[in-house]
C-alpha positions as YAML, in Angstrom:
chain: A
units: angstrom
residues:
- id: 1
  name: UNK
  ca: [117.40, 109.51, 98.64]
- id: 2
  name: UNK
  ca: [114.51, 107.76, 98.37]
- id: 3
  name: UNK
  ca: [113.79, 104.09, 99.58]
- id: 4
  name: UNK
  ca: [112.43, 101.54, 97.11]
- id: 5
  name: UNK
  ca: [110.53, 97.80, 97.18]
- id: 6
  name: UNK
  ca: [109.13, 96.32, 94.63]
- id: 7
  name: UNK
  ca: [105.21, 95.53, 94.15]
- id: 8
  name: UNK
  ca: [103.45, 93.45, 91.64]
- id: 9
  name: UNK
  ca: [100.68, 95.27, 89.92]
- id: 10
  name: UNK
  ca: [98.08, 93.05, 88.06]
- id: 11
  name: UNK
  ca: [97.25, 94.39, 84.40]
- id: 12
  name: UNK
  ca: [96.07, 92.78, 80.99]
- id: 13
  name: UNK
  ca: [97.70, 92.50, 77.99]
- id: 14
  name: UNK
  ca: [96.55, 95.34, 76.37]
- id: 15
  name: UNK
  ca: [97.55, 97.23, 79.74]
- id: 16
  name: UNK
  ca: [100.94, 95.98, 79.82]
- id: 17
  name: UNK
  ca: [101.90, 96.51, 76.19]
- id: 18
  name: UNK
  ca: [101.40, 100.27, 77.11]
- id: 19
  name: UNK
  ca: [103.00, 100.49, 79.56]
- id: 20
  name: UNK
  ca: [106.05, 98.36, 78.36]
- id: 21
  name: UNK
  ca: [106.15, 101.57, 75.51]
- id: 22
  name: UNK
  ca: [106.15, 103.98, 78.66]
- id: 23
  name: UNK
  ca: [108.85, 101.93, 80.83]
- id: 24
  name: UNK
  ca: [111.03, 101.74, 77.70]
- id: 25
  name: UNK
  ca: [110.32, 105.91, 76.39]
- id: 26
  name: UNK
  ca: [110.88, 107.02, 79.91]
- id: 27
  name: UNK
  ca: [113.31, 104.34, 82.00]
- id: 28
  name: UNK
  ca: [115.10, 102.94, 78.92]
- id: 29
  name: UNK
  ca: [113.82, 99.19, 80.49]
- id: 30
  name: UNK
  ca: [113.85, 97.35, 77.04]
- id: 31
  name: UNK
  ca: [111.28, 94.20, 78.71]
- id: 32
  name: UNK
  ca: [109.30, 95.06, 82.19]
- id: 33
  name: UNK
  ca: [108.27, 91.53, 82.40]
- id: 34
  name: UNK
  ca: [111.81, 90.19, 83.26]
- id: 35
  name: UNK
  ca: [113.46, 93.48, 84.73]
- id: 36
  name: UNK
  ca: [112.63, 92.40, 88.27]
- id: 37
  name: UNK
  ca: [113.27, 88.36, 87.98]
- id: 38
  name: UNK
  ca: [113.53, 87.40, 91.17]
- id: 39
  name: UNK
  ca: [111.26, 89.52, 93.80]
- id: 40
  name: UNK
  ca: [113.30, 91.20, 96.17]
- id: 41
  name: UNK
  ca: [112.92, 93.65, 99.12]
- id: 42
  name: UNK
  ca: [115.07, 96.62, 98.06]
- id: 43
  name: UNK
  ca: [116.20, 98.19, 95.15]
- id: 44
  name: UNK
  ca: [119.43, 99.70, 94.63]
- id: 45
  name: UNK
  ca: [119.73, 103.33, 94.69]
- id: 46
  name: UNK
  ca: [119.49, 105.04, 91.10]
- id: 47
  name: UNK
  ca: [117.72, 102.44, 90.08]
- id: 48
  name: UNK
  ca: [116.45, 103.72, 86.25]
- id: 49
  name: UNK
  ca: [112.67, 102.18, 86.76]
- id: 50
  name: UNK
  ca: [112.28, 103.29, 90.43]
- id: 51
  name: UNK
  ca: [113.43, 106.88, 89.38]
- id: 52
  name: UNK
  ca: [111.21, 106.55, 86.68]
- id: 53
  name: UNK
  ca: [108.10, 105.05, 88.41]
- id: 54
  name: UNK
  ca: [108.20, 106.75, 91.75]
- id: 55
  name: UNK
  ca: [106.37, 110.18, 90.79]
- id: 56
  name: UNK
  ca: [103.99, 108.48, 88.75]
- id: 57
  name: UNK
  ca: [103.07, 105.91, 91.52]
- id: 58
  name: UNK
  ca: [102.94, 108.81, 93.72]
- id: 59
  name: UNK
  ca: [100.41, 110.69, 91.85]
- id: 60
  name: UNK
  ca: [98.48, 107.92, 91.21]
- id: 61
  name: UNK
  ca: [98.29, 107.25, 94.87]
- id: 62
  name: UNK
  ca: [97.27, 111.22, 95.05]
- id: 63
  name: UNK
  ca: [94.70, 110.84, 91.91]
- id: 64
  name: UNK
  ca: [93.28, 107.98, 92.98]
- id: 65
  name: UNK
  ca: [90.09, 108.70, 93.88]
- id: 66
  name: UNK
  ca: [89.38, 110.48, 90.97]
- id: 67
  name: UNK
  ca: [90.88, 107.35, 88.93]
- id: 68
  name: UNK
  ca: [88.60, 105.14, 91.01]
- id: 69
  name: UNK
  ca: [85.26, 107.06, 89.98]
- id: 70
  name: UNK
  ca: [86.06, 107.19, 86.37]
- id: 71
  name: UNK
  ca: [87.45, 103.84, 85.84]
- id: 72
  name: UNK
  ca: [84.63, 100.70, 85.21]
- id: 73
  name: UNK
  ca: [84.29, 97.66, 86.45]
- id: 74
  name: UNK
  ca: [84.39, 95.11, 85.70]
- id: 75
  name: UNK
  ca: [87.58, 95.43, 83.80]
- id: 76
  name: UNK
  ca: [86.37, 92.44, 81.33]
- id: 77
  name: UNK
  ca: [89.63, 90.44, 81.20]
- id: 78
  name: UNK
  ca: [89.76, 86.48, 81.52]
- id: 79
  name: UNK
  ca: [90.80, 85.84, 84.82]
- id: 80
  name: UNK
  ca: [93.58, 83.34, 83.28]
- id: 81
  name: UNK
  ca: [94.93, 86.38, 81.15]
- id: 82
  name: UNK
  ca: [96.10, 88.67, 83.45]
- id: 83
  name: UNK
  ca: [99.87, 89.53, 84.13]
- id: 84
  name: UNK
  ca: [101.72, 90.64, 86.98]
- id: 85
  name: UNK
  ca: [104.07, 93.10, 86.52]
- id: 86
  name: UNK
  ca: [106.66, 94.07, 89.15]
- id: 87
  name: UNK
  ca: [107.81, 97.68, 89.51]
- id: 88
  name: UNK
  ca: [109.92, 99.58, 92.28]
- id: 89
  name: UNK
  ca: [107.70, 101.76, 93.96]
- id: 90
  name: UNK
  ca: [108.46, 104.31, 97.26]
- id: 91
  name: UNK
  ca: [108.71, 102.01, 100.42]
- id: 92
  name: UNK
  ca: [106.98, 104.78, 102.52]
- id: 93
  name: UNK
  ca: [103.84, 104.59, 99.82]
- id: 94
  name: UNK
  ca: [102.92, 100.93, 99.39]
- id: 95
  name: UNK
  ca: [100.61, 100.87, 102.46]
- id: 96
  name: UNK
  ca: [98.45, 103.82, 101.12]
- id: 97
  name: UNK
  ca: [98.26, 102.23, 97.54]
- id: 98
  name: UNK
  ca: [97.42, 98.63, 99.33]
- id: 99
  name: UNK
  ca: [94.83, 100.68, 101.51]
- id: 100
  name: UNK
  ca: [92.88, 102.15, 98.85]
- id: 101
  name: UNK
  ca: [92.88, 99.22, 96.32]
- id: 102
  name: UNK
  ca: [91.15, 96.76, 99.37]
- id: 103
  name: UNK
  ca: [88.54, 99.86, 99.86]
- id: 104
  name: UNK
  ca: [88.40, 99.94, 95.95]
- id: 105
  name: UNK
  ca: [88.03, 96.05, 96.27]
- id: 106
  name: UNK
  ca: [85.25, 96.00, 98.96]
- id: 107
  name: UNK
  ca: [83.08, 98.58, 97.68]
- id: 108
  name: UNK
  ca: [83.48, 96.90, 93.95]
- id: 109
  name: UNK
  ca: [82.96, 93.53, 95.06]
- id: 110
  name: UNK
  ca: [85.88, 92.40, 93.00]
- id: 111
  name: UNK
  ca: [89.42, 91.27, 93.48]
- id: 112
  name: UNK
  ca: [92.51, 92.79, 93.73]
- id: 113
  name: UNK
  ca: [93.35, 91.91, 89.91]
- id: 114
  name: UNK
  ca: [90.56, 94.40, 88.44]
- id: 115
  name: UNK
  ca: [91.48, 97.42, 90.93]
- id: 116
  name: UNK
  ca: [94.76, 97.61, 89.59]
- id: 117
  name: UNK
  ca: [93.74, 97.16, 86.41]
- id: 118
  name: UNK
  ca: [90.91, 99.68, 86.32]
- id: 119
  name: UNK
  ca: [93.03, 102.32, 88.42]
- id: 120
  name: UNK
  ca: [96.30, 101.73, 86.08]
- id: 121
  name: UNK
  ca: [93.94, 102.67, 82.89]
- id: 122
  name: UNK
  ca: [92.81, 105.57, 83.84]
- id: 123
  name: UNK
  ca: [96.20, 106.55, 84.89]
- id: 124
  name: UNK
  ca: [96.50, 105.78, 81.39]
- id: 125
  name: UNK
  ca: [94.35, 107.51, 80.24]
- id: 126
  name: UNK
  ca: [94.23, 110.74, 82.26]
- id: 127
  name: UNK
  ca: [97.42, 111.10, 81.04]
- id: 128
  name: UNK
  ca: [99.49, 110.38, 83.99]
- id: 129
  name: UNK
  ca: [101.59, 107.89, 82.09]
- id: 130
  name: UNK
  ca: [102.95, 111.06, 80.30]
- id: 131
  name: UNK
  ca: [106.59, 110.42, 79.03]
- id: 132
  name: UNK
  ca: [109.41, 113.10, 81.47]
...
């Protein structure tokens, strides 16, 4: 049984219309934006988005520095326009995602918004976003 929190990514619009198709193919979450209203520390077991998300985050945390060197920066979104959304993720995996977007961050000179952003399209993209 795995543990879950949950963990605001930052994405655009574009971005998040995406992945609202993949959350509702794969986790049958009908709106991601309002699934997690209130942020909360734990997530209750069998949770249909944590099930969902967990592998994915977890290869994306394995991928991720091949995401990083084909993504671009910067990500070209109005600062103003990006979203948060919140997901469950794997307690026991935030820290290496959070340690590898402030490297991503630091070596970009950017913020925190265009990391996820950049890294979450190429998941995207490279097909990791790939409906079960």
């Amino acid at each position: 049984m795995t543990a879950y929190t949950t963990l605001g990514l930052y994405v655009t619009p574009e971005l998040e219309e995406e992945l609202q198709d993949w959350f509702y193919e794969t986790a049958g979450v009908v709106d991601i934006t309002s699934y997690f209203e209130e942020p909360t520390s734990t997530v209750p077991d069998g949770d249909p988005l944590a099930d969902a998300f967990a592998p994915v985050f977890t290869r994306i945390i394995e991928e991720f520095s091949g995401l990083y060197k084909s993504a671009t920066f910067p990500v070209g979104c109005d600062p103003d326009e990006y979203r948060i959304l919140t997901v469950a993720v794997p307690k026991n995996r935030v820290y290496a995602f959070k340690d590898r977007v402030e490297a991503v961050k630091l070596l970009e000179d950017t913020d925190v918004r265009e990391v996820h952003t950049a890294i979450l399209q190429q998941a995207v993209a490279q097909e990791i976003f790939s409906p079960t």
